[in-house]
LUMVOKOL-576326 format. One record per residue (C-alpha): residue number from 1; residue in one letter; x, y, z. Coordinates in steps of 0.02 Angstrom, whole numbers, plus 50000, padded with zeros to 5 digits. Layout:
BEGIN
SITE num residuo    c1    c2    c3
SITE NUM       A     X     Y     Z
...
END
This chain:
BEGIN
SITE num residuo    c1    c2    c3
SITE   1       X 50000 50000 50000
SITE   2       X 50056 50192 49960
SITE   3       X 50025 50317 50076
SITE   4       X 50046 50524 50024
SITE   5       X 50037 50647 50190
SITE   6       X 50001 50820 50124
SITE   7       X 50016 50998 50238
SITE   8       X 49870 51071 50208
SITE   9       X 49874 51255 50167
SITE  10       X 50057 51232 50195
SITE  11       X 50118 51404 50182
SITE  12       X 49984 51488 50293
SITE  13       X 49994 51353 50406
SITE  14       X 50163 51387 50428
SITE  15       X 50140 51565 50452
SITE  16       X 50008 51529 50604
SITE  17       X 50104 51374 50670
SITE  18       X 50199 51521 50783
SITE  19       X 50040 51660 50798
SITE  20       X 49905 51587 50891
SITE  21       X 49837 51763 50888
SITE  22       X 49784 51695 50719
SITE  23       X 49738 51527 50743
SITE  24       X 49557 51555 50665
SITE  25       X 49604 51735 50562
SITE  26       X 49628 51755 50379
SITE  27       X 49819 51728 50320
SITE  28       X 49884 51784 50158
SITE  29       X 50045 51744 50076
SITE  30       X 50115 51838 49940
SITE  31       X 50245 51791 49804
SITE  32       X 50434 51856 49777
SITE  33       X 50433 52075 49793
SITE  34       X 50244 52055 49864
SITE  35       X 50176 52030 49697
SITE  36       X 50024 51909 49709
SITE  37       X 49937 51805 49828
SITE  38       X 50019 51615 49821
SITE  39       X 49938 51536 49968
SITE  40       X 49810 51584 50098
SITE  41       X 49703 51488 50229
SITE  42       X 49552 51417 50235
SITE  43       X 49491 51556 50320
SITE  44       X 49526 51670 50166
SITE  45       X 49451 51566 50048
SITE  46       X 49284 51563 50118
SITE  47       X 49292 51768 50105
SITE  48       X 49320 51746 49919
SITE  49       X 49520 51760 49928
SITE  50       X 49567 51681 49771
SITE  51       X 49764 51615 49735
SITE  52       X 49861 51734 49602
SITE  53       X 49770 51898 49655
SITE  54       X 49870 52042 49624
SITE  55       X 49889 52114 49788
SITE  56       X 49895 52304 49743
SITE  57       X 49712 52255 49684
SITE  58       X 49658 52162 49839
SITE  59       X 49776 52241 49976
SITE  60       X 49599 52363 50036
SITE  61       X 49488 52211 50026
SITE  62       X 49627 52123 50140
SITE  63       X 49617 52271 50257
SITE  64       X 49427 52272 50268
SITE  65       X 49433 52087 50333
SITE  66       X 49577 52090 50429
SITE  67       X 49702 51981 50326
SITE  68       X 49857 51954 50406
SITE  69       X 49973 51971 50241
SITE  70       X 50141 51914 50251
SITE  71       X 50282 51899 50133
SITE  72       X 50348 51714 50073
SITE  73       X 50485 51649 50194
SITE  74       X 50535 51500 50132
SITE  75       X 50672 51466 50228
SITE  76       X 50557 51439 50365
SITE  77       X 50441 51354 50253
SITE  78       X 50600 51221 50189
SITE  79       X 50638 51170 50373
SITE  80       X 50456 51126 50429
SITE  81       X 50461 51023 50273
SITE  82       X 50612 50936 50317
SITE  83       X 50556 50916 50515
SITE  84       X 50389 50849 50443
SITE  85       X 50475 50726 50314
SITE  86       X 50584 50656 50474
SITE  87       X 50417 50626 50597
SITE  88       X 50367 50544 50456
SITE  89       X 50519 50426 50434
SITE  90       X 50502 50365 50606
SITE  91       X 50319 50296 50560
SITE  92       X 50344 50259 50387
SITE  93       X 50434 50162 50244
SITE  94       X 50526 50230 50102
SITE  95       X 50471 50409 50128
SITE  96       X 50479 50482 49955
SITE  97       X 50480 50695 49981
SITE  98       X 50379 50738 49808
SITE  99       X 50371 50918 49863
SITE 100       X 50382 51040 49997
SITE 101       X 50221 50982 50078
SITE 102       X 50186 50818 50002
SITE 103       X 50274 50652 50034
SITE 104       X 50237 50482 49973
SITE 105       X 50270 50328 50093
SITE 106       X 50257 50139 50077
SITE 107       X 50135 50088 50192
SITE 108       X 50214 49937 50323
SITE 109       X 50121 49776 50271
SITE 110       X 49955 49668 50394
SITE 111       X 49893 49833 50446
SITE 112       X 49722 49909 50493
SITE 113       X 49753 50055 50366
SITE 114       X 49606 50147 50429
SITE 115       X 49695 50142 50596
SITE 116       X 49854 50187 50536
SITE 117       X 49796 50318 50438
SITE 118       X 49718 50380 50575
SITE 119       X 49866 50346 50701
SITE 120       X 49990 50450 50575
SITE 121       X 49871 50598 50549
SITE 122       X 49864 50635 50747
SITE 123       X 50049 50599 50762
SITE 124       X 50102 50708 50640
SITE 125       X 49969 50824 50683
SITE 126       X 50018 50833 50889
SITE 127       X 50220 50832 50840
SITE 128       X 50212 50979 50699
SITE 129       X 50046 51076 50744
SITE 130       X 49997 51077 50571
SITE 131       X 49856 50983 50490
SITE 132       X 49913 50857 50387
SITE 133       X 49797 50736 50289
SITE 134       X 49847 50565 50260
SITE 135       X 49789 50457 50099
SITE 136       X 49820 50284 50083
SITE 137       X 49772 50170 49930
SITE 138       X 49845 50037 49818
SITE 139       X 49948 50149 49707
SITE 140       X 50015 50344 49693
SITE 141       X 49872 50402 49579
SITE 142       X 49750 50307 49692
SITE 143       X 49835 50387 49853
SITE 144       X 49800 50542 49776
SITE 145       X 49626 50528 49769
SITE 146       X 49615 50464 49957
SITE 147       X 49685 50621 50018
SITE 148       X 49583 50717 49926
SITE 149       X 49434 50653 50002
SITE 150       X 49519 50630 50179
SITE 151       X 49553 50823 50167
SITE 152       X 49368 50868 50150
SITE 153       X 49328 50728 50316
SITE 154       X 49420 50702 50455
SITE 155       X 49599 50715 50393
SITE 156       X 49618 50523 50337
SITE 157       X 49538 50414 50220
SITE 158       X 49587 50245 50168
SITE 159       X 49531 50190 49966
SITE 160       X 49495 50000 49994
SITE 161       X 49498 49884 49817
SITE 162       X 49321 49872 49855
SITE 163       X 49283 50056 49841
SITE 164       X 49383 50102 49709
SITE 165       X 49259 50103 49551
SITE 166       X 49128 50188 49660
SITE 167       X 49266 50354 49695
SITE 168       X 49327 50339 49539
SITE 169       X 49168 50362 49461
SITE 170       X 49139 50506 49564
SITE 171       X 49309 50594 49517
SITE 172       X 49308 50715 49384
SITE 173       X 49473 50681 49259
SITE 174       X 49538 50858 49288
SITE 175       X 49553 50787 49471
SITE 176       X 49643 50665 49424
SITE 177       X 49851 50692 49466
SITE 178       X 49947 50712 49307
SITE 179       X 49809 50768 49200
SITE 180       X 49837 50958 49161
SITE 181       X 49709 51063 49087
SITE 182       X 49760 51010 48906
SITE 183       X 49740 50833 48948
SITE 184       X 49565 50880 49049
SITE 185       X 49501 50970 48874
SITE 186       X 49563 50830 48751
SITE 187       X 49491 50680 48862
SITE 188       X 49327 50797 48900
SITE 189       X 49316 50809 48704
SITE 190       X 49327 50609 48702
SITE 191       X 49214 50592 48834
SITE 192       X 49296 50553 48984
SITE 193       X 49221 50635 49092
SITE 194       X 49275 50532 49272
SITE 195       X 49437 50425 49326
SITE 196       X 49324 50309 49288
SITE 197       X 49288 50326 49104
SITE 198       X 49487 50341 49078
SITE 199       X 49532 50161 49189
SITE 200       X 49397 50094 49085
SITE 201       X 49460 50136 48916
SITE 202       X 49583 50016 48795
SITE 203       X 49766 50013 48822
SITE 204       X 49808 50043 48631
SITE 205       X 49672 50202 48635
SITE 206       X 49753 50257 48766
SITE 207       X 49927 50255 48709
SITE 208       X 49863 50305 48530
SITE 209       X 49781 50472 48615
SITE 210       X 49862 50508 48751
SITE 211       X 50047 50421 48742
SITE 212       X 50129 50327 48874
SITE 213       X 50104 50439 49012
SITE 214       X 49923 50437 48999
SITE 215       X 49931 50253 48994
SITE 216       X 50041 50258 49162
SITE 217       X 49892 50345 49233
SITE 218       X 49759 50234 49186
SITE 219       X 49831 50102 49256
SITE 220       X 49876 50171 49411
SITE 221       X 49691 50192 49409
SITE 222       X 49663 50021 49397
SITE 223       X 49777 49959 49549
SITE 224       X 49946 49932 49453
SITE 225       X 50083 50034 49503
SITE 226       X 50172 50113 49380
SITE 227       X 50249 50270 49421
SITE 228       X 50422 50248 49499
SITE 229       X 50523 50383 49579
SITE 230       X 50645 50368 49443
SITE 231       X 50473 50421 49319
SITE 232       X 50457 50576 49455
SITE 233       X 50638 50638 49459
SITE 234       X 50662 50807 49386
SITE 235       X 50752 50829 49222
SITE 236       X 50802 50991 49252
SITE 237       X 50786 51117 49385
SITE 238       X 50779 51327 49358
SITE 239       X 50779 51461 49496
SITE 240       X 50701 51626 49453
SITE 241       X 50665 51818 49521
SITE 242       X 50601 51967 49493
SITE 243       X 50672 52127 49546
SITE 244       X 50612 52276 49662
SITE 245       X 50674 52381 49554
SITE 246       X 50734 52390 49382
SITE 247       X 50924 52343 49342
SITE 248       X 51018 52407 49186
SITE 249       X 51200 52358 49229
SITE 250       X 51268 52216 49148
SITE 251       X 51344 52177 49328
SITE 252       X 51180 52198 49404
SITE 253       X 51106 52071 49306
SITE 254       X 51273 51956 49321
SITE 255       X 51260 51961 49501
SITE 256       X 51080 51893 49521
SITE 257       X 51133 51751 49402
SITE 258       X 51279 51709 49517
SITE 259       X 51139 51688 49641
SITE 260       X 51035 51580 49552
SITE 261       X 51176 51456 49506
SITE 262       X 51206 51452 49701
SITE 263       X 51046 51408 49728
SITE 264       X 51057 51245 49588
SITE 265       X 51195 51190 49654
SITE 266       X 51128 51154 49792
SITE 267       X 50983 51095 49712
SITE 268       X 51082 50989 49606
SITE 269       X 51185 50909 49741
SITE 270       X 51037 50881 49855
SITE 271       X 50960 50768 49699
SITE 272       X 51117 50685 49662
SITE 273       X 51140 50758 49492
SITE 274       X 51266 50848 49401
SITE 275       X 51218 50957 49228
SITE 276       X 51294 50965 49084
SITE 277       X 51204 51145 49012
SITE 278       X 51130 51301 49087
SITE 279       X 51018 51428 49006
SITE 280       X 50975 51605 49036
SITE 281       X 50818 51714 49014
SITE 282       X 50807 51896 49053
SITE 283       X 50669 52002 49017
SITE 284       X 50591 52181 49035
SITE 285       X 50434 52249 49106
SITE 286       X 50297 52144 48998
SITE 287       X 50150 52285 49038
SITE 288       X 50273 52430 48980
SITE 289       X 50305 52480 48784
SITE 290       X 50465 52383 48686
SITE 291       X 50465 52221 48789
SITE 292       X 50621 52119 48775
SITE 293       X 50643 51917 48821
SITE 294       X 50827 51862 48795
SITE 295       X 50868 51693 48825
SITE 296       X 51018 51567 48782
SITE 297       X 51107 51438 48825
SITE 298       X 51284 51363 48843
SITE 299       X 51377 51194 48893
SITE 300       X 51481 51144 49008
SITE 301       X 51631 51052 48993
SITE 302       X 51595 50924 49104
SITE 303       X 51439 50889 49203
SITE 304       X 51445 50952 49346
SITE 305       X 51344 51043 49513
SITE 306       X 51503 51147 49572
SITE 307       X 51401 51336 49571
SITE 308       X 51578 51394 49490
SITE 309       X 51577 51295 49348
SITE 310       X 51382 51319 49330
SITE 311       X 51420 51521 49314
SITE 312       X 51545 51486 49181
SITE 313       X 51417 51413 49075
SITE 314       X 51292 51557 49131
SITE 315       X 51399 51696 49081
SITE 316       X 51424 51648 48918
SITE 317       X 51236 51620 48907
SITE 318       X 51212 51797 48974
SITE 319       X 51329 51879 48840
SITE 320       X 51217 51827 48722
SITE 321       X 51057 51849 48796
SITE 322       X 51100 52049 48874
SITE 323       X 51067 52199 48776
SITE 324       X 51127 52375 48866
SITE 325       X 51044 52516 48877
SITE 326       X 50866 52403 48945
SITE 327       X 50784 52393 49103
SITE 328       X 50783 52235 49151
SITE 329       X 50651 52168 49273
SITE 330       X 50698 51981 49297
SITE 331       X 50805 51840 49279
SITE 332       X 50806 51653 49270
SITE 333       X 50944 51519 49252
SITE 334       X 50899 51330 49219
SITE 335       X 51012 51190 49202
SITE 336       X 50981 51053 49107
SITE 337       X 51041 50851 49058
SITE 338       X 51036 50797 49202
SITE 339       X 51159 50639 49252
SITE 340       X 51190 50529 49417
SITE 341       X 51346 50628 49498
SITE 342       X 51415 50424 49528
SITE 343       X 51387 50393 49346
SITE 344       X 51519 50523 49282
SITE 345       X 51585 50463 49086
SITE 346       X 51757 50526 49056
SITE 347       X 51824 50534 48890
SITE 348       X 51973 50459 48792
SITE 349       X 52055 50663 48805
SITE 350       X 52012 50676 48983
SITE 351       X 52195 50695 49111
SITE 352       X 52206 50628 49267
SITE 353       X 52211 50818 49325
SITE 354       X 52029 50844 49253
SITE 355       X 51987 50694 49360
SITE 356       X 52056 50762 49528
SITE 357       X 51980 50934 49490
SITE 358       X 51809 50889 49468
SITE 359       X 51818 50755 49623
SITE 360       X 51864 50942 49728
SITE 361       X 51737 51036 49636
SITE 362       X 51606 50899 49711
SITE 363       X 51669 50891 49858
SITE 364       X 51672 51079 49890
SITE 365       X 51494 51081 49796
SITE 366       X 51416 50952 49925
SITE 367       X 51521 51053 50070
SITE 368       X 51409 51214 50033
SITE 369       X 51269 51128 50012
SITE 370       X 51265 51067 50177
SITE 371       X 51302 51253 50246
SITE 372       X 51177 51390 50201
SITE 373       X 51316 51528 50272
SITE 374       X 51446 51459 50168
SITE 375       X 51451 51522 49961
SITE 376       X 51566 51448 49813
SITE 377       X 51540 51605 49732
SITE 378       X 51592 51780 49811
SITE 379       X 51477 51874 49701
SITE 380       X 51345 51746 49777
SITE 381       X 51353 51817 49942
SITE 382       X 51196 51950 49904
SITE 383       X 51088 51811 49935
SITE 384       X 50933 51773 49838
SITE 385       X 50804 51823 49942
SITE 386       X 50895 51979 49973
SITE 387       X 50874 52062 49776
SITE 388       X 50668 52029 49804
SITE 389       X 50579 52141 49905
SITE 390       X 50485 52050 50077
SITE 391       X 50419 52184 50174
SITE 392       X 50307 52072 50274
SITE 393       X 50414 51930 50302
SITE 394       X 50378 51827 50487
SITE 395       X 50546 51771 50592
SITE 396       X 50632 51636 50546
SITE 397       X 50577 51561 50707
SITE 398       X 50671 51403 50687
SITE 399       X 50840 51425 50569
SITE 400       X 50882 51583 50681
SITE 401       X 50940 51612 50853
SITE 402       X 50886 51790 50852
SITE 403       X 50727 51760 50780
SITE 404       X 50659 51629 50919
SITE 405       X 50502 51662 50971
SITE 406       X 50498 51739 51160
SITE 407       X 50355 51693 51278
SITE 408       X 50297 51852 51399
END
């Protein structure tokens, strides 16, 4: 059996976890430089709070309802994840992180499941403070589905074989996990209408319409598990921002790309991968006159997740993507071919001196990776969440000695 434990309303949730002032009070969380709403409370959806709001267009409605707004702070958000994913681990099998507020889980065999779901929803519940909903079924899709409908009961639900055609009948497809809205409007146009209608369907239709991945789906649908974590792995990662205010110096603009490489090493090291290209995009204000999107890319010489090496790649990228005399309004770096760092292929013009170097690089990589002080890159040391603006951030209540909450 597959279990998934999702935070519910993770970011709010979050945000109260340390304000019991506003245990039962509208919360609002807004996006990188305050731009738009990206996660809010249950509370704030029943007053007609909607995700993606602009808040310069909401920010009086906010006031009139007393919204406590507050600008995204993820490292606080990151390490609630990772104390939530290590409760979890003492309860659980194979805990399998699929993002910062879900995990999937392999469910210990001979159980009551109703029980245990139960039993893991008040444990992780009375150890974090945050609701968490527990789903447990026969595969991931299916797993889905049960803590879709735990969420809307008592904060477990357990999908028995028995049950299944009965929920899936009463799931509509765009429900369904790894159906996006094209999918949704292709299979609607077929008449699929329900999870149902799709496990029910041939495997060569399937695979005719909808390829492979829609035939993964239908038969997770059906019971048979098909989506590994090697299917789920990401095949490239990107890290992104827009700016307070306008830059126009080339070094401006290199600077906030050192950051973002920073931030994928990390990312890269943490997944076990090294990459063998970056790109860059820039762009200007897309609301103002004479909008400009540069983008390119570049390769590396070897694959690698040393942040050094990363902004080699990037800066060549950049020199073909800037233009001078713009104001440029954000910035994004992605890297891309994505390898196993233990699966490193050397070639027949490779020296023994390449070999050492890039064994440092990965050691010094995985060393800075480990340390959220520590930087590969000097012009790395504005960090990201420095160049946005958060002018409502919370504490960092738990990553920060000065920042610990006080009790009066």
């Amino acid at each position: 059996m597959i279990g998934l434990a999702d935070c519910n309303s993770f970011y709010a949730s979050c945000e109260k976890l340390f304000r019991p002032d506003l245990r039962s009070s509208p919360v609002v969380v807004l996006s990188n430089n305050d731009g738009c709403i990206v996660a809010l409370s249950s509370e704030a959806k029943a007053l007609g709070i909607q995700r993606g709001m602009a808040y310069f267009k909401c920010k009086d409605m906010l006031a009139g309802i007393n919204a406590s707004v507050f600008s995204s702070n993820y490292t606080l958000y990151q390490d609630i994840s990772d104390r939530t994913v290590d409760i979890l681990k003492m309860f659980a099998d194979d805990v399998e992180p699929y993002s910062i507020d879900e995990s999937f889980f392999t469910v210990p065999a001979k159980m009551d499941y109703t029980d245990y779901a139960m039993r893991l929803h008040n444990t992780l519940r009375r150890r974090t403070g945050l609701m968490i909903s527990v789903g447990i079924a026969r595969t991931k899709t299916l797993a889905k589905i049960a803590n879709h409908i735990g969420k809307k009961q008592q904060g477990w639900h357990y999908l028995a074989q028995a049950d299944e055609e009965q929920v899936l009948g009463q799931t509509p497809i765009g429900d369904v996990w790894g159906v996006g809205w094209r999918y949704e409007n292709k299979m609607l146009h077929y008449g699929i209408r329900t999870a149902l209608d799709l496990a029910r369907k041939p495997d060569e239709w399937i695979k005719r319409n909808f390829s492979v991945t829609g035939l993964r789906t239908a038969c997770e649908l059906r019971g048979q598990m098909c989506i590994s974590e090697d299917d789920q792995k990401r095949r490239s990662f990107a890290s992104g921002i827009s700016f307070a205010e306008p830059k126009t110096e080339y070094a401006q603009i290199e600077q906030t790309i050192s950051c973002h490489c920073e931030v994928l090493s990390r990312k890269l090291v943490d997944n076990g991968f090294a990459a063998s290209g970056v790109f860059v995009q820039i762009l200007t204000n897309r609301f103002l006159d004479g909008f400009y999107y540069g983008a390119a890319d570049a390769s590396l010489e070897q694959p690698s997740c040393y942040a050094p090496a990363l902004m080699a790649g990037a800066r060549k990228a950049l020199d073909q993507a800037f233009r001078p005399g713009l104001k440029y309004k954000a910035s994004r770096v992605g890297v891309f071919d994505l390898s196993p760092i233990s699966e490193h292929q050397w070639s027949l013009f490779d020296t023994e001196q390449d070999r050492i170097r890039s064994e440092k690089e990965d050691r010094i990589a995985r060393l800075a990776a480990s340390d959220g002080s520590l930087s590969c890159l000097t012009s790395a040391m504005l960090r990201k969440g420095e160049i946005c603006q958060r002018g409502m951030m919370s504490p960092r209540y738990t990553t920060r000695w000065t920042d610990l909450p006080t009790v009066n």
